[in-house]
Residue frames as a rotation matrix with the C-alpha (Angstrom) as fourth column:
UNK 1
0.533 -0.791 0.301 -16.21
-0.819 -0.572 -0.050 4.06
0.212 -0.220 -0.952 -16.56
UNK 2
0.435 -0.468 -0.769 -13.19
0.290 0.882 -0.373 1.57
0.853 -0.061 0.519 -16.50
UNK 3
0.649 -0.283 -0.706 -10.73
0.742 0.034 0.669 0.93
-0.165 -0.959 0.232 -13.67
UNK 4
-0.269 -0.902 0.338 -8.66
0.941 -0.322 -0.109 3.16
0.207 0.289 0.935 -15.55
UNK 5
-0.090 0.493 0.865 -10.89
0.058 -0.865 0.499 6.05
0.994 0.095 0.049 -15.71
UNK 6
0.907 0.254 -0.334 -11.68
0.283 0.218 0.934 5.55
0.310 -0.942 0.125 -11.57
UNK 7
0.539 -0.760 -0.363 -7.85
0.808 0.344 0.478 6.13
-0.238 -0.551 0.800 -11.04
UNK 8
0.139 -0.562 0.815 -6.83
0.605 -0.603 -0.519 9.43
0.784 0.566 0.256 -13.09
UNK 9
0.730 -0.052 0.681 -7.44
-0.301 -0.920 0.252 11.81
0.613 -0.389 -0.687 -10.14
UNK 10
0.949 -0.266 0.172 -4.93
-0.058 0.389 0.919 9.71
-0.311 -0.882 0.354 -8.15
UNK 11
0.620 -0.758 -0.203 -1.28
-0.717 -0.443 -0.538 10.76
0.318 0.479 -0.818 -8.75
UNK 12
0.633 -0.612 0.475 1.20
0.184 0.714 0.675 7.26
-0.752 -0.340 0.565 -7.92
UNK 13
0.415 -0.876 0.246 3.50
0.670 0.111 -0.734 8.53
0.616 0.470 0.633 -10.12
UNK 14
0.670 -0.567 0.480 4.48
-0.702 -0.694 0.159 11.52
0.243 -0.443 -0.863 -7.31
UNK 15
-0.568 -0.756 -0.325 8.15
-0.086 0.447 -0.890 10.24
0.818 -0.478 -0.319 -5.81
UNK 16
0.890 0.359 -0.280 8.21
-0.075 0.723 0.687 7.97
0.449 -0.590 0.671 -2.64
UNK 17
0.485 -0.872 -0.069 12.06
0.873 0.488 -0.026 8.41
0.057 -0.047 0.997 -2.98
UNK 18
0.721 -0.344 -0.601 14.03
-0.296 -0.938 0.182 11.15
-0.626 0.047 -0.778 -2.37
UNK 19
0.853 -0.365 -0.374 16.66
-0.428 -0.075 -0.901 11.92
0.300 0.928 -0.220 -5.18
UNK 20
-0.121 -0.985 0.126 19.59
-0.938 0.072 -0.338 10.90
0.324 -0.159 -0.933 -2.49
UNK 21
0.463 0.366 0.807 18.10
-0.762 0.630 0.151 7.66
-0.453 -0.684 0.571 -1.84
UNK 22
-0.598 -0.734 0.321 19.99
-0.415 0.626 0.660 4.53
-0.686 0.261 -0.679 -3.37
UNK 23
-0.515 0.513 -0.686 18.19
-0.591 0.367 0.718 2.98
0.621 0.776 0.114 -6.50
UNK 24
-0.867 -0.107 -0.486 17.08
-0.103 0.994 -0.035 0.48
0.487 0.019 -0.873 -4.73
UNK 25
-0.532 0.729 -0.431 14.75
0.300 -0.313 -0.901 2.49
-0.791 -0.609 -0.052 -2.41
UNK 26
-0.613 0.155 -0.775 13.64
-0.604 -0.724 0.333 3.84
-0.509 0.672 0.538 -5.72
UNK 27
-0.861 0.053 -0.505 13.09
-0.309 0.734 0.605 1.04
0.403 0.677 -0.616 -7.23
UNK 28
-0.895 0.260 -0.363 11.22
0.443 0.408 -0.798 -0.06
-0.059 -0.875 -0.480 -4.08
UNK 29
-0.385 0.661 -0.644 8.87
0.146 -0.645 -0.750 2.89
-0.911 -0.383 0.152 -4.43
UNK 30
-0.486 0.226 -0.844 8.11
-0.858 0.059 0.510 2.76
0.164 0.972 0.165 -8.24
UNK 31
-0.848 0.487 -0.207 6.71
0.456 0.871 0.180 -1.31
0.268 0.059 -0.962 -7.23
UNK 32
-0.575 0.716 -0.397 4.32
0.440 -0.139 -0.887 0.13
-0.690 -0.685 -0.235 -4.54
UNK 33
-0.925 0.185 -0.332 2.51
-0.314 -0.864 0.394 2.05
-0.214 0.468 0.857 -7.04
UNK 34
-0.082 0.823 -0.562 -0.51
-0.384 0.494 0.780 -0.55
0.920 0.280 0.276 -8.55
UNK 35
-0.581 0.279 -0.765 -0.30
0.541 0.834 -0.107 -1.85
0.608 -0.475 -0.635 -5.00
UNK 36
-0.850 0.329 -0.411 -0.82
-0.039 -0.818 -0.574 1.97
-0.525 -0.472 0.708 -3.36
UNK 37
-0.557 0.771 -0.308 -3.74
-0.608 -0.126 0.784 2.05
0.566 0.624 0.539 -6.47
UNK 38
-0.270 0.718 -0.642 -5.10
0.128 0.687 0.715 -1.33
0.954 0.111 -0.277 -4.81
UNK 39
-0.232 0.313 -0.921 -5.46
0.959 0.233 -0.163 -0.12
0.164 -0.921 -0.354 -1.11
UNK 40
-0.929 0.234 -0.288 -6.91
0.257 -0.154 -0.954 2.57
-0.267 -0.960 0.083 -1.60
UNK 41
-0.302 0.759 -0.577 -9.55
-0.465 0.411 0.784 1.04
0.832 0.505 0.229 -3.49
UNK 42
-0.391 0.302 -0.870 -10.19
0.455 0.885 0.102 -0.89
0.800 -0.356 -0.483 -0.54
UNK 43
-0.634 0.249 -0.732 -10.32
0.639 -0.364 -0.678 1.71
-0.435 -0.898 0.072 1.88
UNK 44
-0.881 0.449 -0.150 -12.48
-0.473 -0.841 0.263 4.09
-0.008 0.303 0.953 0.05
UNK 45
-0.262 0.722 -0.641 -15.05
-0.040 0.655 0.754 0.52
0.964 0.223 -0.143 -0.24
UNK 46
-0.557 0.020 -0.830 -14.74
0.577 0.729 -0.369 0.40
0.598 -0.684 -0.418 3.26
UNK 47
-0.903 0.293 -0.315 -15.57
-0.053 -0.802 -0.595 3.97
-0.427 -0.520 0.740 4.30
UNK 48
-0.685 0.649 -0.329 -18.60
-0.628 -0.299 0.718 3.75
0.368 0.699 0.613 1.74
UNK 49
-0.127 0.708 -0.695 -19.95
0.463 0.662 0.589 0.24
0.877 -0.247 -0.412 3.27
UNK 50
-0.897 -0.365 -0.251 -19.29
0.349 -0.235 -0.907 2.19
0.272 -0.901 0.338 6.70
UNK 51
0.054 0.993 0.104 -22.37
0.840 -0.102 0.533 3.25
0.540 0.058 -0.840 8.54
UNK 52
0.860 0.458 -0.227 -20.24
0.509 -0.727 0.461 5.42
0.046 -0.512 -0.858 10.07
UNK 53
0.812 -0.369 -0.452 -17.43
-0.534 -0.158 -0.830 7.58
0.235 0.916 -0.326 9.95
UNK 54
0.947 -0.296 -0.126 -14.33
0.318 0.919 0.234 5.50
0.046 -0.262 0.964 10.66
UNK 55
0.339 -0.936 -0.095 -10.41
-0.700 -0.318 0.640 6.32
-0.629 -0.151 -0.763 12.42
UNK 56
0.134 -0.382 -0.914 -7.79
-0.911 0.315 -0.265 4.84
0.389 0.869 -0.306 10.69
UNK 57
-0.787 -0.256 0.561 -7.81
-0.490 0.812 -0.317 1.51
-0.374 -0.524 -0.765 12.99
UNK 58
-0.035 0.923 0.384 -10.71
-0.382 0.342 -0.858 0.93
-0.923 -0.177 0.341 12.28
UNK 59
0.515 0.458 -0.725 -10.47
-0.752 -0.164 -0.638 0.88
-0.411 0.874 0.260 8.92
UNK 60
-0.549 -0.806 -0.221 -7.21
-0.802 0.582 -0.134 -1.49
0.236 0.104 -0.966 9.03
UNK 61
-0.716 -0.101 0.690 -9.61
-0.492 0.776 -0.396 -4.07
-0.495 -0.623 -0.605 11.15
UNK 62
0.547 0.837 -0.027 -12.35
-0.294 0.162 -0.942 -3.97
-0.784 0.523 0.335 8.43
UNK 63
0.443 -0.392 -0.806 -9.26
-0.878 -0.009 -0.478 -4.52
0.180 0.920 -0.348 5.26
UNK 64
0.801 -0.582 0.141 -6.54
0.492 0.773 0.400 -6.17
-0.342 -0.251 0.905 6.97
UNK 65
0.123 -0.901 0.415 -4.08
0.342 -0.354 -0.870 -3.57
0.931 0.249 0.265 6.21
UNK 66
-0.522 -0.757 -0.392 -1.58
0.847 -0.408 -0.341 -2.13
0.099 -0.511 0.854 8.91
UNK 67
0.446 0.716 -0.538 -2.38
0.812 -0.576 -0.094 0.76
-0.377 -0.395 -0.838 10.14
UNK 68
-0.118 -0.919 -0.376 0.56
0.412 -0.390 0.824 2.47
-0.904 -0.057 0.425 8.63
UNK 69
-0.896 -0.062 0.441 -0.69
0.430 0.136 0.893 1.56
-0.115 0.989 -0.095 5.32
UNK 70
0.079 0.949 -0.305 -4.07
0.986 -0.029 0.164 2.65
0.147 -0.314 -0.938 6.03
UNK 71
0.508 -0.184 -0.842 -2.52
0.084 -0.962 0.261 6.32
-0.858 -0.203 -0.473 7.13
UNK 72
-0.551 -0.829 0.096 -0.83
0.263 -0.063 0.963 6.37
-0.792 0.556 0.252 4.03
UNK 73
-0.771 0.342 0.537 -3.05
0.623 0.230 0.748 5.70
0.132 0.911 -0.391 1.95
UNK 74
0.635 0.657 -0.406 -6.11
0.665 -0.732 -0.145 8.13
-0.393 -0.178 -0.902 3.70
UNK 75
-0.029 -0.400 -0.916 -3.44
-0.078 -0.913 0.401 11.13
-0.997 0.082 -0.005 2.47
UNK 76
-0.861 -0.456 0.225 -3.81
0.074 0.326 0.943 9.99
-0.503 0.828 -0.247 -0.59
UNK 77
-0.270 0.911 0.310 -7.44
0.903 0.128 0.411 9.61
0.335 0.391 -0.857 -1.17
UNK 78
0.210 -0.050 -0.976 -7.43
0.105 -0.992 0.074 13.47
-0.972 -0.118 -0.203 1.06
UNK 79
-0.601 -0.614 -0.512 -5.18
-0.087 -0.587 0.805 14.71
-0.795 0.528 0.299 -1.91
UNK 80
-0.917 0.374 0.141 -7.41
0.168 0.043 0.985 13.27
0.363 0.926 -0.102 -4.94
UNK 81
-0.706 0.655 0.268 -10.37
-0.707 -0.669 -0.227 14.18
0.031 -0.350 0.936 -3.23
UNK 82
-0.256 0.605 -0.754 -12.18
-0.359 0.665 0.655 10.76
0.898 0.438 0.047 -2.16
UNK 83
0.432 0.642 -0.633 -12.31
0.665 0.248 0.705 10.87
0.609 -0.725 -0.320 1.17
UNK 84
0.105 0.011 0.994 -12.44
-0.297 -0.954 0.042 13.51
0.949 -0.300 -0.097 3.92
UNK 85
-0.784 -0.221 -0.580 -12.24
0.531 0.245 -0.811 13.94
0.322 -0.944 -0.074 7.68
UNK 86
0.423 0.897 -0.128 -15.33
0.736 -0.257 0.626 15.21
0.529 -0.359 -0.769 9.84
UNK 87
-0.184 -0.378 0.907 -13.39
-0.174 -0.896 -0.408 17.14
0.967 -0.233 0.099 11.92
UNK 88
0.951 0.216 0.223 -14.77
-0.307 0.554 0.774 14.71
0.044 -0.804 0.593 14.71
UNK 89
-0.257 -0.915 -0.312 -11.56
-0.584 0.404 -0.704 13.20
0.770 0.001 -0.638 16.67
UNK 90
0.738 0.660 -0.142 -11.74
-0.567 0.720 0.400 9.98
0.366 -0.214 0.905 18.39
UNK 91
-0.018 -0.791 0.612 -9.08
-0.813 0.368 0.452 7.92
-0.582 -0.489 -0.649 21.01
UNK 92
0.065 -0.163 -0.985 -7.44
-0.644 0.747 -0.166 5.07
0.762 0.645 -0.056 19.38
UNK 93
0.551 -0.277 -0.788 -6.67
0.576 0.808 0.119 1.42
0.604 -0.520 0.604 21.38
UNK 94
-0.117 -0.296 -0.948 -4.28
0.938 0.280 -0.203 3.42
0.325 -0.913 0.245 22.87
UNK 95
0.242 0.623 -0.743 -5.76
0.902 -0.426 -0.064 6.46
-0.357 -0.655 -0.666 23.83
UNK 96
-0.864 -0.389 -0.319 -4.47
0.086 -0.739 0.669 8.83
-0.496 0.551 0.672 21.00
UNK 97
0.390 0.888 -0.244 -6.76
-0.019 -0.257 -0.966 11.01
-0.920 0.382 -0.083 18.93
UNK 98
-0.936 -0.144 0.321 -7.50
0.310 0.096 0.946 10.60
-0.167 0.985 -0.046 15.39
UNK 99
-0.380 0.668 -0.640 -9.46
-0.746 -0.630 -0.215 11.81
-0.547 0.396 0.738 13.04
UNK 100
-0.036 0.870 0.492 -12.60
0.056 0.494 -0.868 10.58
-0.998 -0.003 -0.066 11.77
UNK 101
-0.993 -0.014 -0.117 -12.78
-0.116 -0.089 0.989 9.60
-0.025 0.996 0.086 7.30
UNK 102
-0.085 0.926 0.367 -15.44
-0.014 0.367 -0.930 9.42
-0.996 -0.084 -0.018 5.21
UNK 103
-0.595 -0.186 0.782 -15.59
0.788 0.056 0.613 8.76
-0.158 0.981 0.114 1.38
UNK 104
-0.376 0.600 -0.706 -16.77
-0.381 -0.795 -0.472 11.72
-0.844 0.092 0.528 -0.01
């Protein structure tokens, strides 16, 4: 299987932009695509090396992505079916729950 074949269930062509947004935001959100493709390749490697299952901080301190990006990108891999949540919730740094991933 190529990288190509590894990526079909993963839709980065859905909009990012809403239709009243200025081209530019468009534009903006058409780039992000092959980068959205590369993180969450990374997080899905990370949940897999994981020994356990892992909030989304965690997973940011094991990549180096933002956490933002990191939540962004877990709804993705949810939607194409590569990684899940336990249903286990866990406090973050600051004392918010989150839910627990795991590559599936």
């Amino acid at each position: 299987m190529n990288d190509e074949d590894d990526q079909t269930h993963l839709d980065f062509t859905r909009k990012h932009a809403r239709n009243s947004d200025p081209d530019t935001s468009k534009g903006a959100a058409a780039s992000m695509r092959e980068e959205a493709r590369k993180q969450c390749d990374l997080i899905e490697r990370v949940l897999r090396e994981a020994d356990r299952p892992l909030i989304f901080e965690e997973i940011g301190d094991r990549c180096g992505l933002h956490k933002t990006q990191v939540s962004r990108r877990l709804s993705d891999l949810g939607a194409a079916f590569r990684a899940k949540t336990t249903g286990v919730k866990r406090p973050t740094r600051a004392g918010r729950p989150a839910r627990e991933w795991v590559a599936i």
